[in-house]
C-alpha positions, 0 to 999 in steps of 0.5 A: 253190054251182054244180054247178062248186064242189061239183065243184072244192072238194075237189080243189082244196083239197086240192091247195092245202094239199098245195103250202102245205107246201113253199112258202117265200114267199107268191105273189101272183097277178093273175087275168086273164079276158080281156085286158081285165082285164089293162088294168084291173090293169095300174097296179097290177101294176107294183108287183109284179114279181114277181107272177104273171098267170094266164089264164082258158084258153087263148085268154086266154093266147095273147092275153096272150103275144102283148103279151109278157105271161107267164102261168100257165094257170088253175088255179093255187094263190096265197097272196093273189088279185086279180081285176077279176071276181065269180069267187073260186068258182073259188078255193074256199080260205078261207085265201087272202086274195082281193082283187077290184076294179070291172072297169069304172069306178063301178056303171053296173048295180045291185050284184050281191048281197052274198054275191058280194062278201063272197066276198072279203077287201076289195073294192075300189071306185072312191070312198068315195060307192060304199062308202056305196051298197054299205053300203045294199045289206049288203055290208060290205068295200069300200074306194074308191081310184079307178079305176086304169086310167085313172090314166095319162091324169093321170100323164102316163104315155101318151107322146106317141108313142103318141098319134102312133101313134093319129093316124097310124092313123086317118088323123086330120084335124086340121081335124076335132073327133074324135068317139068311139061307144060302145055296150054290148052289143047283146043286152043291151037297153040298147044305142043301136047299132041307132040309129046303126049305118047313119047314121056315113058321115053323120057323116065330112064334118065328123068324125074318127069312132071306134067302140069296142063291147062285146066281146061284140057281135056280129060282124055289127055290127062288120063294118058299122062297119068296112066303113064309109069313113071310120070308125075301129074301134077294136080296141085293149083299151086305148082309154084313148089314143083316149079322149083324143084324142077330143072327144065321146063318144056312148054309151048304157049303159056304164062307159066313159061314166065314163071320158070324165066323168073327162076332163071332155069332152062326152058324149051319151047315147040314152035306153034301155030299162030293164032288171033291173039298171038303176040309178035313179042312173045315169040321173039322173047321165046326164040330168043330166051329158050331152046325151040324144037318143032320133034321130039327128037329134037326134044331129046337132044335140047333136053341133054344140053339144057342139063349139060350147060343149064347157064347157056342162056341165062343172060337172055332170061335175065334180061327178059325178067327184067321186062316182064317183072321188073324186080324180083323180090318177093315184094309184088303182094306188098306193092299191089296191097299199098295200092289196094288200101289207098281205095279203103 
């Protein structure tokens, strides 16, 4: 344990039990450590409604109230626990039943350690290969399901407004293909964003140009992108819509490249640098289901023929959903709540 553990363990276990003698009925709780992770959970959440959202702080709440979300303000005592986080420390009962799930699709960076996922009661994962792979690294409590956030892309759940909405924001030119950015976080060491950063005003002659990056991602870079005429940055924490409308991805690391393979699109990806955590696997899956650039030249040239011939690796995308997700029915919220209520 952290020195933050040792410190909350016993008074919140002790405040835990001492609540746990007058209440009635189990309360179930969604953890929410940014509002991110409130639109991961959130096709799961609408089969309880009578659950609890709980915020990290302060900040977190306001940002949650200000969508007519309501929520409670950490620290909070429920019976049964779920969050899109490595962060059951900050729920030290062993007599509550914890439940985590992947925050972004599949395992885009190695497995963290087992300890961190044995800290709950059942992980849950985004296919039944992830389990296998998670067996191979000693943890035990997985379980795959899918991905529910991007179950409303194939539950027709996304209604044509809000599509309209998007297009009108963007100010979208139908004679265009639609072209989305996407980059990890630039102080990792495996962001693309110094590549291409400069180059976009290029790309607004024959492109509708969409940029999505890292939350973290310093304010510097995003003020570039949207000083940039014609860009469109992206600042929705629900980007599933734009994913949609867009016809290539341009990434480099980042889960979100899973979220794009699940629509079965185009995708182009830089080559980077490896680093700690980076995992042999993705970057077969990436040399094998994307077009890879190292320039922006080269950019330039995998851009027209992702457009010309967008089926061109489709085969290999199929086979990679097939991995990362198992089926794609628009059911992952379904299958992980059914999981959820056996601890109710």
């Amino acid at each position: 344990m952290n020195l933050s553990q040792y410190l909350i363990y016993l008074p919140y276990r002790t405040a835990w039990s001492f609540i746990h003698l007058f209440r009635k009925s189990k309360i179930l709780q969604f953890y929410c450590g940014g509002q991110v992770d409130y639109v991961v959970m959130e096709s799961i959440i609408k089969y309880f409604p009578d659950a609890e959202i709980v915020a990290k702080n302060k900040k977190v709440k306001k940002e949650l109230n200000s969508f007519g979300i309501k929520c409670k303000l950490y620290p909070t005592f429920p019976d049964v626990l779920v969050m899109p986080r490595h962060t059951a420390r900050k729920y030290p009962e062993p007599r509550m039943k914890k439940i985590g799930l992947r925050h972004g699709a599949y395992h885009f960076k190695d497995f963290v350690s087992a300890a961190r996922y044995h800290a709950f009661d059942v992980y849950l994962v985004t296919s039944q290969k992830e389990v296998e792979l998670a067996l191979e690294k000693g943890i035990t409590n997985t379980i795959g399901v899918g991905f529910p956030k991007i179950d409303p892309a194939f539950n027709n759940t996304i209604s044509e407004e809000i599509y309209n909405q998007i297009k009108r924001r963007i100010n979208l030119d139908d004679e265009k293909p639609v072209i989305i950015f996407t980059a990890t976080w630039n102080k990792s060491g495996m962001s693309a964003i110094d590549i291409w950063i400069n180059n976009l005003k290029e790309l607004t002659k024959d492109y509708n140009v969409m940029v999505t990056v890292h939350h973290w991602t310093e304010d510097s870079y995003k003020q570039i992108i949207k000083q940039t005429e014609g860009v469109f940055f992206i600042e929705d924490k629900d980007i599933l819509p734009y994913l949609v409308l867009a016809d290539v991805m341009i990434a480099d690391m980042s889960s979100i490249i899973a979220e794009f393979c699940a629509l079965d699109k185009p995708i182009i990806t830089f080559r980077v640098p490896d680093k700690k955590r980076t995992s042999q696997e993705i970057k077969d899956m990436l040399d094998n289901m994307s077009i890879r650039v190292d320039t922006f030249d080269q950019l330039q040239i995998a851009l027209k023929e992702s457009v010309k011939n967008p089926d061109q690796l489709s085969a290999q995308r199929k086979k990679y959903n097939k991995i990362m997700f198992d089926d794609l029915d628009g059911k992952a919220g379904e299958r992980a709540a059914n999981i959820i209520k056996k601890y109710l």
